[in-house]
N, C-alpha and C positions, 0 to 999 in steps of 0.2 A: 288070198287071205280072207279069212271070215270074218263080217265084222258083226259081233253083236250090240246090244243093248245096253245102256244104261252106263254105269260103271266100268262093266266088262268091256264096252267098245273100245270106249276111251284108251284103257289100257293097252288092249289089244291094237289098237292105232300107233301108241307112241311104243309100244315094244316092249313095257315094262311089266314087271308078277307085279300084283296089289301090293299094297302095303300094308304089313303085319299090325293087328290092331294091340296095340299097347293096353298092357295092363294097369287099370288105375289104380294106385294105393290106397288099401283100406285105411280108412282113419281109425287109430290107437282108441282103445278103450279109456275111460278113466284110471281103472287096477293098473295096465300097464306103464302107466306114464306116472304113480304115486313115486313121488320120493322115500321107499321104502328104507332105507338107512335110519334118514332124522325124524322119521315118522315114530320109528321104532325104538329113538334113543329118548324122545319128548315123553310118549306113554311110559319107557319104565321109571324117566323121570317122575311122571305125576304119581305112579303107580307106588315109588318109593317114597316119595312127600307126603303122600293122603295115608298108608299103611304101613310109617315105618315103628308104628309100635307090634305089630305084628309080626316083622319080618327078622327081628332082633330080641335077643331076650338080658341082653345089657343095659342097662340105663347109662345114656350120655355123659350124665355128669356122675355118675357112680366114680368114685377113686377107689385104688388099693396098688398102695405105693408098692410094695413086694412084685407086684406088677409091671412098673413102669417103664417105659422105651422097651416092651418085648417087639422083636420080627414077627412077622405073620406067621402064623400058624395056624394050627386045625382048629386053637380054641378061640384065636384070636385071627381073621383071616387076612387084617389088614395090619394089624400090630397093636399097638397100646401106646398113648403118650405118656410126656413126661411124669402125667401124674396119674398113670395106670388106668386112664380111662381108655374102653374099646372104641378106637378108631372108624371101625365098618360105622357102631353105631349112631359116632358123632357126624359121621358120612351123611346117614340117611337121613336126617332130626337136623342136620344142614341144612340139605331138599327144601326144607318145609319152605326155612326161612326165603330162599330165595325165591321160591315159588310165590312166598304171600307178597313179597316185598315185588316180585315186579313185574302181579296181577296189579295189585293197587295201583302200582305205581303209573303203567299204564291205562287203566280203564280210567283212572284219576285224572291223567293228562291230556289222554286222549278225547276224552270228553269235551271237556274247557276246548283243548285244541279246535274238534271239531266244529263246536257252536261259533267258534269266533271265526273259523275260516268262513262258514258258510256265510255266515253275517255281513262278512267282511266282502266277500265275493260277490252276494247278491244285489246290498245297497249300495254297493260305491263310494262314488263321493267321499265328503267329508269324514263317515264313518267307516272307511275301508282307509282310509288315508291317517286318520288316527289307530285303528289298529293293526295296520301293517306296521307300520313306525313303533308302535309297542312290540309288535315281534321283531322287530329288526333288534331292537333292542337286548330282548331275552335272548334272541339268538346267538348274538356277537360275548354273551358271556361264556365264560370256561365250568364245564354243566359240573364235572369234582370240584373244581374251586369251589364255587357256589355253594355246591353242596355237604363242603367240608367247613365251610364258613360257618353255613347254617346251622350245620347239627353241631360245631361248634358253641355255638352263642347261646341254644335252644335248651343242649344235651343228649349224649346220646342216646337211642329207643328205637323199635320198630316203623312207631308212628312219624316220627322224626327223621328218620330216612327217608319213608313212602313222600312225604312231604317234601323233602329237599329233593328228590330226584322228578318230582313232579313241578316243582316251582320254574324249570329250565324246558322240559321235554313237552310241554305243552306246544311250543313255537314252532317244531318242525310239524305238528298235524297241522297248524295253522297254515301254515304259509305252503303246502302240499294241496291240502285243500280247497283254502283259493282258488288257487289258479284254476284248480278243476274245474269250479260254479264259475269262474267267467267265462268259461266256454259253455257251461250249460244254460244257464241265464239266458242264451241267444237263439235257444233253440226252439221250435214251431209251437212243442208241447207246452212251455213257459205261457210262449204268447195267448196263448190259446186259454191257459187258466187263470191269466189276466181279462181275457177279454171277457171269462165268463163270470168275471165278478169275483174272484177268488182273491185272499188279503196276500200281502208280502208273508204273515207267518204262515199261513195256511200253503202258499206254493213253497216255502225254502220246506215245509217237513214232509207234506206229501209228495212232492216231485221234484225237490234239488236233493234232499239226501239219499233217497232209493239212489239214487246216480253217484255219487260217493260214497256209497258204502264199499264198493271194490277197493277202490281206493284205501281206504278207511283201513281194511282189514289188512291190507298190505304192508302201511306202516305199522299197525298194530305188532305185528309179527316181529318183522325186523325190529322196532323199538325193545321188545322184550329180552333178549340178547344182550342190548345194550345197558335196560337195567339188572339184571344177573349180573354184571359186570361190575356196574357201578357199585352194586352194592357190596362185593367183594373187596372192591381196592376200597371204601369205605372204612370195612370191618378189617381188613391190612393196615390200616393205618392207623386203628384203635378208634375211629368216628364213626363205627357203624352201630350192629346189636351189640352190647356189654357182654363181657363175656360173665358168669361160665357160659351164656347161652350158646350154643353151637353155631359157627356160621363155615362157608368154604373159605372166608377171607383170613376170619381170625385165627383156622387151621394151620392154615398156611401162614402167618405171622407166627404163629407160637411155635413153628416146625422149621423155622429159617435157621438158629442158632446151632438145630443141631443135621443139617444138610447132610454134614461128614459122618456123624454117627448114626442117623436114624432117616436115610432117606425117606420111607416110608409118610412120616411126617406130612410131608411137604409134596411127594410124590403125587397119591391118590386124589386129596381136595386140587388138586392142579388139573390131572384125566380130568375128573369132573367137570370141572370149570371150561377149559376146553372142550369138550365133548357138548356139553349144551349149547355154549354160545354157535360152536360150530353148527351144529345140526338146525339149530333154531335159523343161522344164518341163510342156510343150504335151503331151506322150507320156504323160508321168506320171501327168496328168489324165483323156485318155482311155483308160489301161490300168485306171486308178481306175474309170472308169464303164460301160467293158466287164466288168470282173472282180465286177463289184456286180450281183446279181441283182433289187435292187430297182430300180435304174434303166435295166435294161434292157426294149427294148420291140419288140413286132413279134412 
């Protein structure tokens, strides 16, 4: 028996072929891995909300009773309600509303939310112990209750929803982001721009919030869903925008009675309503698991 060198002895000794070198998995591009579905349902959303005076040549609240509860058709693609207003276009001039109401709503909450978590998280003590206890608080309330109290008491309006849905949804950035700055608070970089004379505001803005913004933008996401939602079963329940203004809630409210005759109604602002919360959900999740470095792979 020959014995060679290196590798090949070895082999050659114990009797066995080498062994086949494994191919390592390329790691996925970003394009490959987009959630192309809810990606694509959020853009014609925005796409419909920012240009639906262009996309329709109906006016929302236009009546012509001779018109009223037609089925879809070529002139009418989604049908017409009761009071011969075009359906598609109270659709699209819907969009808007929900779109304004639950950017605000959000960026409104999420803000407050953020400042308090970080605050909360950084100084401890006494001041993390009084405002956790205040989010414990807003947390443990029922966020429609609330919010149907409020625009109750207030009246209803745009401003006045953005406001009620924000008075409650502040508490979950809070208490998400917490917890995050107690784990970064302990980390070398902190130390470090303490030791080099750096204040408490100066280290929570330059170097505790770059570190929660993954974070940050995650709930951000998932939150928005939530108020499209809210602000539906609002405007369903006659506490949201006033009508005639168009909303998917009040669609849907004004189209219940006649389910049997005019599904149409009730149908479409429903898709809708579905179709966002859903895709916004789907998005939320994978911006959650791309923004997480432990469950990235490749």
């Amino acid at each position: 028996m020959t014995l060679s060198t290196g590798t090949e002895q070895a082999t050659t000794i114990h009797g066995s072929s080498p062994a086949p070198e494994v191919a390592r998995p390329r790691s996925l591009g970003l394009a490959s891995r987009l959630p192309w579905f809810p990606l694509a349902v959020l853009v014609i959303f925005v796409f419909v909300a920012v240009f639906a005076p262009l996309l329709t040549s109906y006016d929302p609240l236009g009546m012509s009773l001779p018109e009223r509860l037609k089925p879809p058709s070529h002139l009418h693609p989604l049908g017409t309600d009761t009071l011969g207003r075009d359906v598609l276009a109270r659709l699209f001039y819907g969009a808007r509303i929900s779109l304004i109401v639950a950017a605000s709503a959000v960026v409104t909450s999420g803000l407050i939310g953020l400042a308090i978590g970080i605050a909360s998280g950084y100084l401890g003590g006494a001041v993390d112990a009084v405002l956790m206890r205040l989010t414990d608080c807003f947390m443990a309330l029922p966020t429609l209750l609330i919010s149907l109290v409020f625009v109750m008491a207030v009246g209803p309006g745009l401003t006045t929803v953005v406001i009620a849905l924000s008075i409650v949804g502040w508490s979950r950035f809070a208490r998400i982001i917490r917890s995050e700055v107690l784990s970064i608070r302990e980390r070398d970089f902190v130390a470090l721009a303490k030791i080099g004379g750096a204040g408490q505001v100066r280290i929570m803005v330059r170097h505790v919030l770059p570190n929660v913004f993954n974070t940050f933008m995650v709930i951000t996401s998932l939150e928005v869903s939530g108020c499209v939602l809210s602000e539906a079963m609002l405007s369903f329940l006659g506490a949201g925008v006033p009508t005639p203004t168009p909303t998917w809630g009040n669609m849907i409210s004004d189209g219940m009675p006649y389910v049997s005759t005019a599904w149409w109604l009730m149908v479409f602002p429903g898709l809708a309503l579905l179709l966002i919360v859903y895709s916004m959900n789907l998005f939320g999740d994978w911006l959650r698991d791309f923004l997480d470095p432990k469950l990235k792979q490749g």
